[in-house]
C-alpha positions as a Markdown table, in Angstrom:
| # | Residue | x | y | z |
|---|---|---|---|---|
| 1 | Unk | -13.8 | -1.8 | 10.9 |
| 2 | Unk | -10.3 | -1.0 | 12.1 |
| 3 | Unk | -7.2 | -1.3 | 10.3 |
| 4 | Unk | -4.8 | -3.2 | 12.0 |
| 5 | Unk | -1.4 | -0.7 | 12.5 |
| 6 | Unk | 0.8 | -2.7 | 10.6 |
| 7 | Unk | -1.0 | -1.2 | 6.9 |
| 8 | Unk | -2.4 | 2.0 | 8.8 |
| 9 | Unk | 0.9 | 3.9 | 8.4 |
| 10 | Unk | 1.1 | 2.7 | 4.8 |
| 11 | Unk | -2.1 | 3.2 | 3.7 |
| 12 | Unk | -2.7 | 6.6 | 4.7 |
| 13 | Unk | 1.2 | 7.4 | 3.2 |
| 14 | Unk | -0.2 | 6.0 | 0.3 |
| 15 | Unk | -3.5 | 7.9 | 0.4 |
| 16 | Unk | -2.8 | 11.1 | 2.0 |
| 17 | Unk | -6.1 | 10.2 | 4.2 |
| 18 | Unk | -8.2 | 9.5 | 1.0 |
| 19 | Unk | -9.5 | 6.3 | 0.7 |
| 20 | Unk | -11.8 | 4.7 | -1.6 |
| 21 | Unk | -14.0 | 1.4 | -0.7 |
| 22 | Unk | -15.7 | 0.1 | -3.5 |
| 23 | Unk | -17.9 | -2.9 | -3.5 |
| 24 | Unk | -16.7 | -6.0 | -5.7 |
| 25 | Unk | -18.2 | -8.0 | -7.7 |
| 26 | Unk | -16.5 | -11.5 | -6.0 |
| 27 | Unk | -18.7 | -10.8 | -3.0 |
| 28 | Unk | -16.1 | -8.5 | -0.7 |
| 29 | Unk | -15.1 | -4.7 | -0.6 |
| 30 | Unk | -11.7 | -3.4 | -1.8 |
| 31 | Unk | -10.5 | -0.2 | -0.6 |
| 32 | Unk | -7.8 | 1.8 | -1.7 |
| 33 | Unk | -6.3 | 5.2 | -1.9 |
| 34 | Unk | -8.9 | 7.2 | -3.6 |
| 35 | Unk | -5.7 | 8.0 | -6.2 |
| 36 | Unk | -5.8 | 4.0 | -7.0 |
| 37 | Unk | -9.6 | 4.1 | -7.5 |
| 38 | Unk | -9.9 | 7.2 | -9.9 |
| 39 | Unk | -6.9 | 6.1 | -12.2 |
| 40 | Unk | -9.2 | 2.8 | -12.2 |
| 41 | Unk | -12.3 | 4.3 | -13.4 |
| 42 | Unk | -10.6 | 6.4 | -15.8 |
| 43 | Unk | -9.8 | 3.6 | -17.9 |
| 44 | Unk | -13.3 | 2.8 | -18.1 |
| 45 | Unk | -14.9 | 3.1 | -21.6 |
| 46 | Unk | -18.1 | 5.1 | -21.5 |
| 47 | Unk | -19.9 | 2.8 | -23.7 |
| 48 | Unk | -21.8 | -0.7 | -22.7 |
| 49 | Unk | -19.8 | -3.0 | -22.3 |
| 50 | Unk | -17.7 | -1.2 | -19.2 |
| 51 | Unk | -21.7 | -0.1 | -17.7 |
| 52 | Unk | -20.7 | -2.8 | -15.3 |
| 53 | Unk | -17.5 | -2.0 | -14.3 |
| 54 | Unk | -18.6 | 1.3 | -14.0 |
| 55 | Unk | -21.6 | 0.1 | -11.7 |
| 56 | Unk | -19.8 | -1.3 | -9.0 |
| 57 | Unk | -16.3 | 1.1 | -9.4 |
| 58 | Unk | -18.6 | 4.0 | -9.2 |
| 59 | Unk | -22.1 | 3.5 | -7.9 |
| 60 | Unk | -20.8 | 1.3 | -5.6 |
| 61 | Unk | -18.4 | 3.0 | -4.0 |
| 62 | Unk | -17.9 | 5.3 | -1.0 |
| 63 | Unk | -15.1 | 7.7 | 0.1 |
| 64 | Unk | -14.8 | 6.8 | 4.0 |
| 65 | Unk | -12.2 | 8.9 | 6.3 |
| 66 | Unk | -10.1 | 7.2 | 8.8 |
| 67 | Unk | -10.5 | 8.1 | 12.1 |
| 68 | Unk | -7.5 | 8.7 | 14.6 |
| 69 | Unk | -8.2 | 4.9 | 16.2 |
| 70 | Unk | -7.6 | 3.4 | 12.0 |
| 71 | Unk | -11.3 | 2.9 | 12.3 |
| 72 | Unk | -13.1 | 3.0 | 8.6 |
| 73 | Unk | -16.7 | 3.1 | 8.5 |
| 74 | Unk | -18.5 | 1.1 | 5.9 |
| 75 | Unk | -21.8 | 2.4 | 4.9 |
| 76 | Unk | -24.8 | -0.2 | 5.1 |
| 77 | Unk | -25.9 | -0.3 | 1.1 |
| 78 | Unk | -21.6 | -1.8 | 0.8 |
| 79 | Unk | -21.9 | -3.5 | 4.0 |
| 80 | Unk | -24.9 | -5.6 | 2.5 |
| 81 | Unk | -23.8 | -5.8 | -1.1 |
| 82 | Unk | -20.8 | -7.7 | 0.9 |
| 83 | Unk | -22.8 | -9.9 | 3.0 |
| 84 | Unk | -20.6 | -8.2 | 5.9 |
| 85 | Unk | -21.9 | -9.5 | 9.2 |
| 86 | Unk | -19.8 | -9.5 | 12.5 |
| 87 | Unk | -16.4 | -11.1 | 11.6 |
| 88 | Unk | -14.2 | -9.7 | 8.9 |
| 89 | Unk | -11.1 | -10.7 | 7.4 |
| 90 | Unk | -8.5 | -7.9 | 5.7 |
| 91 | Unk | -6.3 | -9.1 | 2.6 |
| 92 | Unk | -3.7 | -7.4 | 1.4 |
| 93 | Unk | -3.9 | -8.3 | -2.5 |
| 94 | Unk | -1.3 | -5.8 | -3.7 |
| 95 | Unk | -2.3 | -1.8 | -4.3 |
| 96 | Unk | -5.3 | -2.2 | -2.3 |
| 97 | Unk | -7.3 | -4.3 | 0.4 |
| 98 | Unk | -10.1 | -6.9 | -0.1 |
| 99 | Unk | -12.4 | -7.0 | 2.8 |
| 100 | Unk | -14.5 | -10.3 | 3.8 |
| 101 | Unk | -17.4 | -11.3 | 5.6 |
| 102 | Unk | -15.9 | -14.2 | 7.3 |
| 103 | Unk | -18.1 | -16.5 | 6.5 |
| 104 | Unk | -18.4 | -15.2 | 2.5 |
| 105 | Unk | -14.9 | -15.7 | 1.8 |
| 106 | Unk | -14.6 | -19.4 | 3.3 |
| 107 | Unk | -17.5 | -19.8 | 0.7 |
| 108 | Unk | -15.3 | -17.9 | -1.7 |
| 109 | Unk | -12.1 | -20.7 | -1.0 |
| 110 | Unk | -14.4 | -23.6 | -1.3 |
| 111 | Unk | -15.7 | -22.5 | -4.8 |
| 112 | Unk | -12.0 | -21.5 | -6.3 |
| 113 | Unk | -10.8 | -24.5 | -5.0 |
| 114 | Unk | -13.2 | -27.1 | -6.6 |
| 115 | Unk | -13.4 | -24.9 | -9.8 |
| 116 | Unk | -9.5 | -25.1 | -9.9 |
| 117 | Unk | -10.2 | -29.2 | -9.1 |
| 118 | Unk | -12.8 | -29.1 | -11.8 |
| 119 | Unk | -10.6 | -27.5 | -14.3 |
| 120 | Unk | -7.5 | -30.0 | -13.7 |
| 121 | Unk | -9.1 | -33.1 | -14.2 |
| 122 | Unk | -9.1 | -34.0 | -18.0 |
């Protein structure tokens, strides 16, 4: 996927060209600067109730580089645990990028929504 120049410059300030993608589990990718992800992980807890966390921050995860053209290449095992198909949608969401299949995060919207319905209605 490309990065669109506005957050190119940014990112890879941020980064120094190391970037993390890790796979979430709300159905997207996030990727960072690989600084973001390891401070992340290292507040893991190495007993069982972080194994989890630690499944998806770690085993989950990939270091891509950024090519000259802001293009990141997501490996197929994260392009699938993301439902990624053709159409993708970047969200900035602070420190660090979520990155949607289309599709999956219209899905996404529709469930918040009518939980946040749901939840209201006493």
């Amino acid at each position: 996927m490309t990065i669109p120049t506005r957050y190119r410059d940014a990112l890879l300030e941020r980064s120094a060209g190391a970037l993390a993608l890790v796979e979430s589990d709300d159905g997207c990718l996030l990727l960072m600067p690989q600084s973001l992800w390891a401070e992340k992980i290292s507040l893991f807890s190495s007993d069982d109730r972080d194994a989890e966390r630690r499944r998806f921050w770690m085993g989950l995860s990939d270091t891509p580089e950024m090519d000259a053209q802001g293009r990141v290449l997501i490996n197929p095992v994260l392009r699938d645990g993301a439902h990624i198909q053709r159409d993708v949608i970047l969200l900035g969401v602070g420190d660090f990028f979520e990155i949607w299949d289309a599709a999956a995060l219209e899905l996404h919207k529709q469930s918040v929504r009518q939980r946040k319905r749901g939840g209201s209605q006493v």
